[in-house]
C-alpha positions as a printed Julia matrix, in Angstrom:
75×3 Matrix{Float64}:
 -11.51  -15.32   6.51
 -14.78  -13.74   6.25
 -15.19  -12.52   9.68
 -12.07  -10.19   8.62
 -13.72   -9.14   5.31
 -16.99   -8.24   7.3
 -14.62   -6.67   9.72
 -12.73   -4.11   7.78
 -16.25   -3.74   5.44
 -17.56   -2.69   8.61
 -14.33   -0.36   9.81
 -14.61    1.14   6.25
 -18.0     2.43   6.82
 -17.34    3.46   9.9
 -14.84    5.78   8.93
 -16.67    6.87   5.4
 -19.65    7.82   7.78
 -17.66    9.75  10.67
 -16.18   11.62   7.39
 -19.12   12.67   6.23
 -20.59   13.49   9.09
 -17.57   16.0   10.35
 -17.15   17.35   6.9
 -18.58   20.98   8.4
 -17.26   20.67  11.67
 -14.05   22.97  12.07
 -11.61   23.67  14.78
  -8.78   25.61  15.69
  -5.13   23.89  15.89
  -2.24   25.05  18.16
   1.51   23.87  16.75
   3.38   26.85  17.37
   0.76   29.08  15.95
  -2.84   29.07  16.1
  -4.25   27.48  12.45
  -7.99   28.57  13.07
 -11.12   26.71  11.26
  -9.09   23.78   9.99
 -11.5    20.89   9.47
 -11.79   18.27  12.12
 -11.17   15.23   9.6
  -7.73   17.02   8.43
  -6.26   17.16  11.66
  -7.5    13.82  12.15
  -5.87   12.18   9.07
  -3.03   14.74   9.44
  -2.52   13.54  12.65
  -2.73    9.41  11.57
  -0.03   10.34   8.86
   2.29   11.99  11.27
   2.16    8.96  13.55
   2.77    6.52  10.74
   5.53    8.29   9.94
   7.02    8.74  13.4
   6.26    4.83  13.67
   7.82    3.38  10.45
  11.52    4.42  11.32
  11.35    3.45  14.83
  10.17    0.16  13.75
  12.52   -0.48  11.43
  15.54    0.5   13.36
  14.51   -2.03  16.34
  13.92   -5.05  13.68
  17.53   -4.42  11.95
  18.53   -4.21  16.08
  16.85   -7.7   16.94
  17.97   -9.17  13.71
  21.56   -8.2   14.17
  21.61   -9.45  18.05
  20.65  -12.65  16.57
  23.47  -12.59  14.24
  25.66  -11.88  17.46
  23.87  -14.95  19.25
  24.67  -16.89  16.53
  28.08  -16.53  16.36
Protein backbone atom coordinates (compact mmCIF):
# COMPACT_ATOMS: atom_id res chain seq x y z
CA UNK A 1 0.00 0.00 0.00
CA UNK A 2 2.57 2.55 0.35
CA UNK A 3 4.64 1.80 -2.57
CA UNK A 4 1.31 2.98 -4.53
CA UNK A 5 0.94 6.15 -2.39
CA UNK A 6 4.71 6.99 -3.10
CA UNK A 7 3.86 6.01 -6.60
CA UNK A 8 1.12 8.28 -7.66
CA UNK A 9 2.88 11.13 -5.05
CA UNK A 10 5.58 10.72 -7.37
CA UNK A 11 3.34 10.65 -10.87
CA UNK A 12 1.65 13.78 -9.37
CA UNK A 13 4.77 15.73 -9.33
CA UNK A 14 5.76 14.61 -12.30
CA UNK A 15 3.00 15.96 -14.08
CA UNK A 16 2.66 19.36 -11.76
CA UNK A 17 6.39 19.92 -12.87
CA UNK A 18 6.10 19.10 -16.78
CA UNK A 19 3.04 21.71 -16.35
CA UNK A 20 4.88 24.23 -15.17
CA UNK A 21 7.58 23.87 -17.08
CA UNK A 22 5.53 23.98 -20.66
CA UNK A 23 3.31 26.69 -19.38
CA UNK A 24 5.11 29.18 -22.21
CA UNK A 25 5.71 26.70 -24.68
CA UNK A 26 3.07 27.04 -27.61
CA UNK A 27 2.36 25.22 -30.77
CA UNK A 28 0.32 25.15 -33.67
CA UNK A 29 -2.60 22.38 -34.03
CA UNK A 30 -3.94 20.96 -37.36
CA UNK A 31 -7.80 19.43 -37.03
CA UNK A 32 -9.24 20.67 -40.07
CA UNK A 33 -7.86 24.09 -39.61
CA UNK A 34 -4.71 25.34 -38.38
CA UNK A 35 -5.33 26.61 -34.39
CA UNK A 36 -1.87 28.50 -34.15
CA UNK A 37 -0.05 29.22 -30.57
CA UNK A 38 -2.29 26.91 -28.58
CA UNK A 39 -0.35 25.91 -25.47
CA UNK A 40 1.41 22.61 -25.43
CA UNK A 41 -0.28 21.41 -22.00
CA UNK A 42 -3.90 22.11 -23.65
CA UNK A 43 -3.48 19.95 -26.43
CA UNK A 44 -2.00 17.61 -24.14
CA UNK A 45 -4.91 17.40 -21.62
CA UNK A 46 -7.26 18.09 -24.58
CA UNK A 47 -5.97 15.28 -26.12
CA UNK A 48 -6.13 12.80 -22.64
CA UNK A 49 -9.89 13.94 -22.43
CA UNK A 50 -10.71 13.04 -25.96
CA UNK A 51 -9.24 9.57 -25.46
CA UNK A 52 -11.11 9.00 -22.23
CA UNK A 53 -13.97 9.74 -23.87
CA UNK A 54 -13.46 7.68 -27.01
CA UNK A 55 -12.47 4.85 -24.37
CA UNK A 56 -15.39 4.89 -21.86
CA UNK A 57 -18.15 3.83 -24.47
CA UNK A 58 -16.13 1.29 -26.12
CA UNK A 59 -15.51 -0.19 -22.83
CA UNK A 60 -18.70 -0.32 -21.73
CA UNK A 61 -20.31 -1.73 -24.77
CA UNK A 62 -17.75 -4.86 -24.73
CA UNK A 63 -18.47 -5.51 -20.78
CA UNK A 64 -22.48 -5.45 -21.36
CA UNK A 65 -21.20 -7.87 -24.62
CA UNK A 66 -19.14 -10.35 -22.31
CA UNK A 67 -21.70 -10.16 -19.62
CA UNK A 68 -24.57 -11.01 -21.88
CA UNK A 69 -22.52 -14.05 -23.66
CA UNK A 70 -22.31 -15.33 -20.25
CA UNK A 71 -25.93 -15.09 -19.77
CA UNK A 72 -26.15 -17.09 -23.18
CA UNK A 73 -23.54 -19.70 -21.72
CA UNK A 74 -25.53 -20.02 -18.95
CA UNK A 75 -28.55 -20.93 -20.32
Amino acid sequence: MPIKLILVIALAVFVSVFTGLNLENKCTFWFFHNFKDLPVVAVIFGAFILGVIVTLPVSLISRGRKNRDKDMMKK
